[in-house]
Structure formats: C-alpha cells, structure tokens
LOKE-658520 format. One record per residue (C-alpha): x, y, z. Coordinates in Angstrom, 3 decimals. Layout:
<<X; Y; Z>>
...
***
This chain:
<<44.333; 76.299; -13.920>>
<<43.656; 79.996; -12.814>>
<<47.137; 82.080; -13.440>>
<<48.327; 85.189; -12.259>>
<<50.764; 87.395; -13.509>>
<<52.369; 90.539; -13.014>>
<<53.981; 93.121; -15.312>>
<<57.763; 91.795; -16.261>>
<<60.422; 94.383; -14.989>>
<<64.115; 94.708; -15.865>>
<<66.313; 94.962; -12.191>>
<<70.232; 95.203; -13.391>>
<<69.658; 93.035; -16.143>>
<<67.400; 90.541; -14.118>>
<<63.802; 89.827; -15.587>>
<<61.135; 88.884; -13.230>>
<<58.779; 86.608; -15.665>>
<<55.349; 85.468; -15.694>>
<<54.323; 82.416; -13.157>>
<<51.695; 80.241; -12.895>>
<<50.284; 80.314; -9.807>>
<<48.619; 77.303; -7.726>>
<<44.849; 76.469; -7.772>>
<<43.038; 74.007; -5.518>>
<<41.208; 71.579; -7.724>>
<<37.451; 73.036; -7.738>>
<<34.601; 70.405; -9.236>>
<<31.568; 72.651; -10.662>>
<<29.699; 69.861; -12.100>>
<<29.734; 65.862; -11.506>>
<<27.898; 63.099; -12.471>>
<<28.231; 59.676; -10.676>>
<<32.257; 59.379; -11.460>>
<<32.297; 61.673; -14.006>>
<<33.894; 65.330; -13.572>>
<<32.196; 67.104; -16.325>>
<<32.803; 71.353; -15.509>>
<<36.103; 71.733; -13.032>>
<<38.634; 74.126; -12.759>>
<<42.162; 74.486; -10.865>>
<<43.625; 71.163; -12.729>>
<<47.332; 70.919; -13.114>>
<<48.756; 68.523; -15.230>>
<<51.986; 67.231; -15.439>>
<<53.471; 70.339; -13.085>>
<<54.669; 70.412; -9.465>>
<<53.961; 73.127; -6.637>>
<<56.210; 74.583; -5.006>>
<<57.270; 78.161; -2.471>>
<<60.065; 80.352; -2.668>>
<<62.001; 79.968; 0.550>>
<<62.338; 83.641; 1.072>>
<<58.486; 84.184; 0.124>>
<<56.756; 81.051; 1.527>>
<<53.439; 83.039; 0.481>>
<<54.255; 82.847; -2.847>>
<<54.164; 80.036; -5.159>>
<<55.427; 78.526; -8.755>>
<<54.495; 75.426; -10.706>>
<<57.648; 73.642; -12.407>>
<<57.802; 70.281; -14.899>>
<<57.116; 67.529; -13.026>>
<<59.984; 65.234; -12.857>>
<<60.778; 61.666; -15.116>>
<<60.359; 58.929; -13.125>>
<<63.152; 56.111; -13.186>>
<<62.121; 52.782; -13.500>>
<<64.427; 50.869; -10.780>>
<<62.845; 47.358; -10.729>>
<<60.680; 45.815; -13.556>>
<<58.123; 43.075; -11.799>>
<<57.365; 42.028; -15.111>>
<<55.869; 42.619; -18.459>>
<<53.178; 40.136; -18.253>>
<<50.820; 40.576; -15.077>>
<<48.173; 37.848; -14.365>>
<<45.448; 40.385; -13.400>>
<<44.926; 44.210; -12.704>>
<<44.066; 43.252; -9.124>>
<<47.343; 44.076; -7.201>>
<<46.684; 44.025; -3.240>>
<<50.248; 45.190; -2.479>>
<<53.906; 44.862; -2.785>>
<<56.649; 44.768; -0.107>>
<<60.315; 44.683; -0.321>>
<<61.854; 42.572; 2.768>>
<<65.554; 43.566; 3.601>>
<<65.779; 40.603; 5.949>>
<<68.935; 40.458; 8.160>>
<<69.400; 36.998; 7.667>>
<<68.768; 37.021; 3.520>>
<<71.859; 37.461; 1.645>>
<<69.658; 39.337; -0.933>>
<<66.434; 41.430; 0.218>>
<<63.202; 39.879; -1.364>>
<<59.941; 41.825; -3.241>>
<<57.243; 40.534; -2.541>>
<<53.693; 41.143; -4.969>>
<<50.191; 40.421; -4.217>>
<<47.555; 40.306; -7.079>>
<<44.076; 38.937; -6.721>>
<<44.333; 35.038; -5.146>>
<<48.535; 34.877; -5.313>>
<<51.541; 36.183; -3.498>>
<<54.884; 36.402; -5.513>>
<<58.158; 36.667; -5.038>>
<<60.441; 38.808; -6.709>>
<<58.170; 38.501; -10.006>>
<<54.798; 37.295; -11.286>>
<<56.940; 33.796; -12.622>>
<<57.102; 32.630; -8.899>>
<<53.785; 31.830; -7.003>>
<<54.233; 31.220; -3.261>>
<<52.744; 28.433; -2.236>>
<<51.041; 26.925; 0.828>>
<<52.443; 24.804; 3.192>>
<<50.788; 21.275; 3.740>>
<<46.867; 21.231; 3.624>>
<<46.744; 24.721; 4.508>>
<<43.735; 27.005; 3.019>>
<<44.795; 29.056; -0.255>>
<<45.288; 32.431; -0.122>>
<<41.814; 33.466; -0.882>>
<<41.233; 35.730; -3.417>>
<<39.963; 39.347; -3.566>>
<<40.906; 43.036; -4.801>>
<<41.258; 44.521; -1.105>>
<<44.822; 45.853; 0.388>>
<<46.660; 43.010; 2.350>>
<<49.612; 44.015; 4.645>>
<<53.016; 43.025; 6.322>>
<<54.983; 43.008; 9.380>>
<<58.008; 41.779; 10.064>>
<<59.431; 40.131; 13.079>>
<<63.014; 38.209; 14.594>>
<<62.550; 35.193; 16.488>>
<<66.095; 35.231; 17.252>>
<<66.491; 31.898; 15.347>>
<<64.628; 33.295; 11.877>>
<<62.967; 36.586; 10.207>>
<<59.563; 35.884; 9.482>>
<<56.988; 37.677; 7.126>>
<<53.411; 38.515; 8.123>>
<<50.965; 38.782; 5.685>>
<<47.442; 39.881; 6.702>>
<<44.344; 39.471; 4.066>>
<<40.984; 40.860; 6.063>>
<<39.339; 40.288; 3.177>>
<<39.564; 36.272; 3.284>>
<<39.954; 36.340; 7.225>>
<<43.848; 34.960; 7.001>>
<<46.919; 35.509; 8.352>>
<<49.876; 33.760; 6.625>>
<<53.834; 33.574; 7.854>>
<<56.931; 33.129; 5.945>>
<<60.196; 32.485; 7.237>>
<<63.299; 33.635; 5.876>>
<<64.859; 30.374; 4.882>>
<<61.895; 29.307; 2.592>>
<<60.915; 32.130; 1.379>>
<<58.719; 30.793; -1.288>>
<<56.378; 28.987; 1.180>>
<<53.433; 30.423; 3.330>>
<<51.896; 29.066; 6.559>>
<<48.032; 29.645; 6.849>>
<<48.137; 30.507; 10.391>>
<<44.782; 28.679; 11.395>>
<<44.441; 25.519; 13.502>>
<<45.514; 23.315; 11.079>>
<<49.463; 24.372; 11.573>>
<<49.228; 22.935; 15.084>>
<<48.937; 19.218; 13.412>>
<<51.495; 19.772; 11.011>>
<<54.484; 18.837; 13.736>>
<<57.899; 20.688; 12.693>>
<<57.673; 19.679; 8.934>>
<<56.365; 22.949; 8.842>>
<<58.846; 25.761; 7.402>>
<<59.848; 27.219; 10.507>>
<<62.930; 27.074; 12.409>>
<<63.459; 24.368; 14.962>>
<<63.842; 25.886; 17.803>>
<<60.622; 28.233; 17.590>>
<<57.046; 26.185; 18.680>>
<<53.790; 27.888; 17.850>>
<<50.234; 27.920; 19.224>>
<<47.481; 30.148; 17.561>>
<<44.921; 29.048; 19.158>>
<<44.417; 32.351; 20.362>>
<<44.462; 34.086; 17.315>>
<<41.262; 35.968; 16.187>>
<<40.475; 34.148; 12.508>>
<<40.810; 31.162; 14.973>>
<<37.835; 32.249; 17.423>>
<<35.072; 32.899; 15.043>>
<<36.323; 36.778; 14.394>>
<<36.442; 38.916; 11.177>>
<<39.904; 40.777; 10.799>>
<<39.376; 44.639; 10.015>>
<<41.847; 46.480; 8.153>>
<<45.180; 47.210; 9.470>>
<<47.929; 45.685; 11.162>>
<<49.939; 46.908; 13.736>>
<<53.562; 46.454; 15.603>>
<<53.893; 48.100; 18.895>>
<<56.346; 46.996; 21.736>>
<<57.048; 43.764; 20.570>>
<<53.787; 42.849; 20.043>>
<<51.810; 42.350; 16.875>>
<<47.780; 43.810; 17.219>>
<<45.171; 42.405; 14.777>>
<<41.921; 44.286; 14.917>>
<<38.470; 42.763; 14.329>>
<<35.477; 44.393; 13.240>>
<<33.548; 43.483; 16.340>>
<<35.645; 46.094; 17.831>>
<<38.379; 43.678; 19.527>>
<<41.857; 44.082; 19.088>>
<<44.370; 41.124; 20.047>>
<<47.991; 40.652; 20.461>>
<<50.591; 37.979; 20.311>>
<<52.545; 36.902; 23.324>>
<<55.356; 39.805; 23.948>>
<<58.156; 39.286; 21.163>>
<<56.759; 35.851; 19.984>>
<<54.479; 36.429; 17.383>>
<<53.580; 32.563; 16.597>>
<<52.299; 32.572; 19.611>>
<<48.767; 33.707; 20.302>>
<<46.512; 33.067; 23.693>>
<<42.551; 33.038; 23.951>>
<<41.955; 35.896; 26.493>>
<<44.657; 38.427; 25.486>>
<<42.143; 40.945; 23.494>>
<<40.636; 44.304; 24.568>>
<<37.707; 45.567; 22.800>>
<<37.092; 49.413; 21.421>>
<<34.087; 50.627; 23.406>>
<<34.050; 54.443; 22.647>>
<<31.053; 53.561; 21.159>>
<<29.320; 50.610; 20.235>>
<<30.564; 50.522; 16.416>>
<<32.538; 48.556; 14.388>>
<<35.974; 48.753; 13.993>>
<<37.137; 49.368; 10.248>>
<<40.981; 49.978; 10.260>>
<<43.690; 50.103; 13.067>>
<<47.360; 52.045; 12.961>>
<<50.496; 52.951; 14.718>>
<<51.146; 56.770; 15.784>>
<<53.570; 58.051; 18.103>>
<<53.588; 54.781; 19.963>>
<<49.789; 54.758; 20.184>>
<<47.330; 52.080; 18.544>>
<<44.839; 54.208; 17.039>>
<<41.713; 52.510; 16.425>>
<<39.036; 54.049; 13.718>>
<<35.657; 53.082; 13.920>>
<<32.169; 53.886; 12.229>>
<<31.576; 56.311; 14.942>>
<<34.885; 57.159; 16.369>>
<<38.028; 57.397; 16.107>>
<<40.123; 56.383; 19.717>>
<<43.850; 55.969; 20.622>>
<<45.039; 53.190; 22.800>>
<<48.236; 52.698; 24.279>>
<<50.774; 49.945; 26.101>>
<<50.041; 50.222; 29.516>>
<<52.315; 47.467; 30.508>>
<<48.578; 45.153; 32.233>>
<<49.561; 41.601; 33.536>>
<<46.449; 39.909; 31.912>>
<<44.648; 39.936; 28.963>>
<<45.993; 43.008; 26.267>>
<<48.886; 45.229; 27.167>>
<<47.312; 48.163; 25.409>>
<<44.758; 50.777; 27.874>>
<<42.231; 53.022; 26.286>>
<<42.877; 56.914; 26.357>>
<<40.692; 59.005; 28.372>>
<<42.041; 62.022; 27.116>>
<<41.721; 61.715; 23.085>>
<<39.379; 60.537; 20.859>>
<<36.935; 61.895; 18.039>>
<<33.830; 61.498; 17.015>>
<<34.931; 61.734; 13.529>>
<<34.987; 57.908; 11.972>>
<<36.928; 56.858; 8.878>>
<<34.446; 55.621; 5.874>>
<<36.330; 52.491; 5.134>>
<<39.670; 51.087; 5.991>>
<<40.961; 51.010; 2.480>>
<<40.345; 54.659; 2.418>>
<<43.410; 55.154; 4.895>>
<<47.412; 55.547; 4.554>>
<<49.845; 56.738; 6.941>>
<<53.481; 58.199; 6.565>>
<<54.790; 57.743; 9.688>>
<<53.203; 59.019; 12.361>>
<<50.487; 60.697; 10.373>>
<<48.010; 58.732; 9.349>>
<<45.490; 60.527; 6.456>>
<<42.013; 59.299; 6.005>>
<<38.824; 60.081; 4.781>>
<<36.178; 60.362; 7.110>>
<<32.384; 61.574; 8.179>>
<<31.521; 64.095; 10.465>>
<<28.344; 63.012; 13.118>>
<<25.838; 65.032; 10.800>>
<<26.995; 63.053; 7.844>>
<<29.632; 65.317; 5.540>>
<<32.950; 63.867; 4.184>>
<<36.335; 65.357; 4.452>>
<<40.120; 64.301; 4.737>>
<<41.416; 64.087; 7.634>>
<<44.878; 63.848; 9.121>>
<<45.786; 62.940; 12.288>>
<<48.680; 64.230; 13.240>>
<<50.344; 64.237; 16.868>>
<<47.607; 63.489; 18.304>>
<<45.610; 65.878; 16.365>>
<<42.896; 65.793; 14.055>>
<<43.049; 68.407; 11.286>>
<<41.266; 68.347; 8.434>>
<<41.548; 69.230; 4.493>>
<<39.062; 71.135; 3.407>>
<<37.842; 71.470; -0.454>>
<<34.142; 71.959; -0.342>>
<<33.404; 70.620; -3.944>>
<<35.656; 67.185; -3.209>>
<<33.962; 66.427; -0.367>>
<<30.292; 66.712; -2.183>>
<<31.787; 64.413; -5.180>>
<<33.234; 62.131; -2.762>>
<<30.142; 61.386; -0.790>>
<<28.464; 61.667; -3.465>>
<<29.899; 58.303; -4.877>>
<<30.125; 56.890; -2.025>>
<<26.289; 56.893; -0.976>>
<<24.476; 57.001; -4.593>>
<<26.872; 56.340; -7.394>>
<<28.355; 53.082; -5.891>>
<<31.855; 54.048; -6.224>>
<<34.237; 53.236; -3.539>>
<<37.893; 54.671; -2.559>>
<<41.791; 53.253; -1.698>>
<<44.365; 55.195; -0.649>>
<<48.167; 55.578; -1.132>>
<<50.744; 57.606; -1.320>>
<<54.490; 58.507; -1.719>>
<<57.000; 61.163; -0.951>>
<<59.019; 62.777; -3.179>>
<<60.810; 65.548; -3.910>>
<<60.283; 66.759; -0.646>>
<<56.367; 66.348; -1.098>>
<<54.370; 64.094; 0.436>>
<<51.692; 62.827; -1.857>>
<<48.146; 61.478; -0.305>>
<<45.924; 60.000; -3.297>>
<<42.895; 58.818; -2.941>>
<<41.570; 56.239; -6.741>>
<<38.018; 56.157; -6.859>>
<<36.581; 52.914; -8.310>>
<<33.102; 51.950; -9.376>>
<<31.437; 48.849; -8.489>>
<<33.312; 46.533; -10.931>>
<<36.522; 47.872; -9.419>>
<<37.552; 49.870; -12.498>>
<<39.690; 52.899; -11.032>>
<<37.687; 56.044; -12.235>>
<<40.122; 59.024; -11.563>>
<<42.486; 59.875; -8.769>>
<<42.574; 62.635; -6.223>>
<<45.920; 63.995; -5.247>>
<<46.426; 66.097; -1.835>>
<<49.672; 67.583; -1.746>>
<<50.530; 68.095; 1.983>>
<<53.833; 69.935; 1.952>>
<<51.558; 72.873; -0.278>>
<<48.061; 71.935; 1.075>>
<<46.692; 71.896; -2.599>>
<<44.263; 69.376; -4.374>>
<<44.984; 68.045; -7.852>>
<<43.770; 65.531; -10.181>>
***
C-alpha cells in the first residue's frame, strides 16, 4: 500500500497523526491467475473520507463480522449456486433457502427439497440460479430459475419443501400437484417448453415475470399470473444479431445485455404478444462477457464487459448511464484469463457500512476460486 504522511503538529493540545492513505490496486506482473509483482493492496482495512474534506482519505480496521444464521457445519459440496431468504406473507416463519450443486434446501443442508411427481431433478451444475417471488392471491409462490439445466421450478408457500419442474409434464399431473386449488396453470408457453435455452437473469416488471433466452427472445407470463405462460407472448432483442447472455431490472426498464450490445426495453402496455417495446433512445455497444459476471444493487446493475475493439472494463449502468471503472492493469489481467488462461468470473456483492461492495472471484477451469477483486463504489477504489 503506498502511504503518505505529513509532519505531526500540536494545535491546543490536538495532534494531527500519520494516515494511510488509499491506493487503487495496481498488478505489475501476472501469470495465468497468479499476481506475482502488485502494489496498492489493503488488507484487512476499510476506506473511507472526512466529511468536511471529501478529498481526503483514511483507512480504519475493518469491522468483525457477526455470524447471524449458521446453515450448517457440514456442507455436501463447495458448489453453492445461491441462497435466498423468503419472508412470505402467508408463512408464519420466513424460510432460507440454499442451492449447492444438484439440490435446493431449506433452512439447512439436512432438508433436500424434493420434486413433485415424475418431474425432472434439479439438474446439477456450479452456475448462479435465481428467485422471484409472486401472490396468486390464494398462495406465495417461489421461482427458482437454473439456465444452466434449462428449468424453471415453483414452490408454494404451504409445501414448502416440494418443487414443481415447470415443463409439460405438470399439465398431466391434475391438482395433486402442490398448488392451491383455486389457481390452474398452463406453461405451454413457457420458453424451456418451446425448444429455447434460458440465459441468465430473471426479471419482475409490472406484474409480469420475463425469462430471457439466449437466442435473443425474452418472454413473459400472463399479467399477474405467473403459472400461466402463452406461445406467442415473446419479443426478441434485435439491436444486433447476438446472443443474449443476462437480463435485469433498472428503473422500471428490462435491460437486456448481449454479446454485442447492451439495450433497454420497457412496458409499453401492447395488446399482443410481449408488453415490453424496445428503446430507440438508449443502448450501447458495450456487451457484458458472461452473465455470471453481473450483479445489481438496485437500480445499478455492475458488470464486466468488452468494448467493440476488444478491451475489458467494469461497467456500471447507472440511470440509464453507462460509466465505467477504470484500472488499466485489472482490465489486462482480467482479459487476460478470460481469453488464454481459461479462467472465468462471478460476481457479487454486499453493502455495508455505508459501502457498497462489487466483487468479482476469478475461477480456473476446474472451478477453484483463484482470488477476488473488490471495487469499492462509495470510494471508487480497487482492492484484493
């Protein structure tokens, strides 16, 4: 870490001491994974401004964490997908939910979900999965999405430990099926039903829950009825003639990210076929690399992406806009492993402390996590 200091002076018995100043991680040498000359690391230390100097900054302890809820001590596998915690209305208690490798649990790794009737196994993998939740008005149901086997599982509320595979084969299982009575389903419409590969992403916008595919289509379920999908209601991402990698929500906008582009889409209310209209005011030619690399906090959805000539950088966009973070060195190491070392990236993040924390694991090909990448956006540093 570079440091700075300046000479300590006595002010009516105040001492002005000796601070570390903040250093954007700066890689000098790399090979494949391996970081082997940097500079700028902070360890263990936090970043923050004076709020009558917000030019000037200080690097404090970085805070204990608390552990509030212990999955468990024994995990099956190192490949967790994701976690969720479900504050249902209608569940006296809210529910965690875990994902690792081929199983979804609840509450712990000591209770496997399982799958209702002769439904297809949740397939297994090491990619993200995600959730959305919806009210029927009879039930709370559970969505979870898993591009990487091409499924799209429901649970309700009342049997929480069961899963619906939401392919054709629910339609023959008559009301035996954990739902509630009074809601019917068709999914004929839905896209793992029509010969379609999910992308990344899931997305709830005006009652309506979008699944993108990576042939650059993006369908809906019926307004506010979510087991409910129909054949033609599906509009396709045509900025250019890519494929779609990862879809997300932003200030009421579907934004849809591409290997060329990145476009916005929004719910222009259309009697037929998708609700959603493309913008013809905003997109980018900037495209995201993967859709794991991608996690939004909010509205702001971070990402790493390529520029038309080929560079990588991370990216942010942010009310509409596209800004990106630039550290010269991380971008080289970063393409670098993703175009000759075989390495891939996932992204996540928290807030805390007022910070909000963008991280970015690399992995190499037998999905062992190399390092991670932290970008810091409330001080616009880089740390390992």
């Amino acid at each position: 870490m570079t440091t700075y200091s300046h000479t300590s002076v006595s002010n009516r018995s105040r001492t002005t001491v000796r601070l570390p100043l903040a250093s954007n991680e700066h890689i000098n040498e790399f090979t494949g994974a391996t970081v082997l000359k940097y500079s700028g690391l902070i360890l263990n230390g936090i970043v923050d401004s004076y709020a009558n100097e917000p030019g000037r900054t200080y690097v404090t302890n970085r805070p204990s964490i608390s552990i509030t809820h212990d999955a468990s001590n024994d995990t099956p596998n190192t490949n967790g997908r994701g976690i969720y915690y479900w504050g249902s209305s209608t569940l006296a208690t809210p529910l965690t939910y875990l994902v690792n490798y081929d199983n979804v649990y609840l509450t712990d790794y000591t209770t496997a979900c399982t799958v209702y009737g002769s439904g297809t196994a949740f397939t297994a993998g090491t990619e993200k999965v995600y959730f959305q939740e919806w009210y029927s008005g009879n039930e709370d149901y559970l969505f979870i999405i898993n591009p990487e086997g091409n499924q799209v599982f429901v649970i309700a509320a009342s049997s929480p430990t069961v899963m619906i595979n939401m392919d054709d084969s629910i339609a023959d299982t008559g009301n035996g099926a954990p739902f509630h009575a009074s809601d019917s389903w068709d999914v004929t419409g839905l896209p793992v039903n029509n010969g379609k590969t999910l992308c990344h992403g899931a997305v709830s916008l005006d009652q309506y829950l979008f699944l993108g595919c990576k042939d650059g289509t993006i369908w809906n379920s019926n307004v506010d009825n979510w087991l409910n999908w129909s054949a033609l209601d599906f509009i396709t991402a045509e900025r250019d003639n890519d494929q779609l990698l990862f879809i997300e929500k932003t200030k009421d906008h579907l934004a849809a990210f591409g290997e060329r582009s990145t476009e916005l889409m929004y719910d222009a209310a259309n009697s037929t076929g998708s609700p959603l209209s493309v913008s013809t005011v905003i997109a980018y030619r900037i495209c995201i690399v993967s859709g794991q690399c991608a996690w939004a906090d909010g509205d702001d959805i971070h990402f790493l992406g390529i520029k038309p000539a080929g560079d990588f950088s991370v990216y942010v966009l942010r009310n509409f806009d596209l800004q990106e973070r630039i550290n010269p060195t991380l971008n080289s190491y970063l393409k670098h492993g993703r175009t000759e070392a075989n390495l891939y990236t996932v992204a996540s993040g928290l807030s805390t402390g007022g910070h909000t924390y963008y991280i970015l694991t690399i992995f190499d090909g037998q999905n062992v996590p190399q390092r991670s990448i932290v970008y810091d956006t409330y001080t616009q540093f880089w740390y390992e």
